[in-house]
C-alpha positions, 0 to 999 in steps of 0.5 A: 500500500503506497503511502503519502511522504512529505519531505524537505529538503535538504535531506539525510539518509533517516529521511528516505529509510522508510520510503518505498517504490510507489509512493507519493510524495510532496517536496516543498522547499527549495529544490534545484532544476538541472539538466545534462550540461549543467550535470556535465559541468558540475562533473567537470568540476568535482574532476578538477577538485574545484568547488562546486557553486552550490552546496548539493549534499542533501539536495533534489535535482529536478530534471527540467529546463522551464518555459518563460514565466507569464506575467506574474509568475515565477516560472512557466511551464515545468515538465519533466526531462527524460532522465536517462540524458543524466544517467552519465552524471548522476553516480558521481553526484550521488557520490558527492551528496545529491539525494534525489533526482525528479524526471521522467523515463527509465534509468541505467543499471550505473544509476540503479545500482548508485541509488543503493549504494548512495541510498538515494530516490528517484522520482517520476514527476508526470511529463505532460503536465509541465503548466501544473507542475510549474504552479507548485513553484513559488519563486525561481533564481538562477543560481549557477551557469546562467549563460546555459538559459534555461539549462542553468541550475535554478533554486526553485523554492516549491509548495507540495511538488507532487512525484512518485517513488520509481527507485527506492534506496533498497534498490526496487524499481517500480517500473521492473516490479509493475510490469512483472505484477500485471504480466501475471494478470494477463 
């Protein structure tokens, strides 16, 4: 039976002990929107050794470049990013303290087997739904790489952002384990 976890980031590894595949969960605080360039860069960096320009220990990395804001709003449209574009990246930044990632689509067997060694989440948020999912963020500022436009690395401060457990820290996979349930259905 799936549950409804609230969770505000940044987080530790007692926040994510209970959480299992299929459940629901609300972020509210302030989570980080980052794509591949800007992933390839703060690998680049960690490579270097030079001091990455956010802290992402504990943080939430939502795959997702926005549309421009409307008048009166912070962002515009928020949809998700297929996340295997990350899959070269995410290890790395799991290593160094990132905690959870939000996109869309499968992961790499690298990127499953990161998530539990570095006991990390991964999120499915409902691609399509990008206008809605933009109204559950309040404010936006770039906070690194700016001239990547809407790839940079934005601090998105969110109210009940809604996703779906797909890979929890022991390492299950919604995906892998609702395919194998409803193919003894048929």
């Amino acid at each position: 039976m799936s549950k409804i976890i609230r969770l505000t980031p940044p987080l530790c590894d007692g926040d994510l002990e209970n959480i299992e595949i299929g459940d629901q969960v609300l972020i509210s605080g302030v989570i980080y929107s980052a794509r591949d360039t800007a992933h390839r860069r703060l690998a680049e960096l960690i490579g270097k050794r030079d001091p990455l320009p956010l802290d992402i220990r504990g943080q939430v990395f939502y795959y997702m470049g926005p549309t421009p804001p409307p008048p009166g709003r912070p962002i515009g449209a928020a949809g998700p990013t297929t996340s295997t574009r990350m899959d070269g990246y995410a290890p790395l930044l799991m290593e160094h303290g990132l905690k959870v990632m939000i996109g869309k689509g499968i992961r790499s067997p690298a990127v499953v087997d990161a998530i539990r060694k570095w006991r990390c989440l991964y999120l499915a948020a409902t691609g399509g739904a990008g206008a809605l999912l933009g109204r559950t963020i309040k404010e936006a500022q770039v906070v690194a790489f700016e001239d990547l436009g809407a790839e940079a690395i934005r601090a998105l401060r969110v109210e009940d952002f809604p996703a779906i457990v797909i890979h929890d820290p022991s390492g299950r996979n919604l995906y892998e384990e609702n395919v194998a349930k409803y193919r003894r259905c048929s």
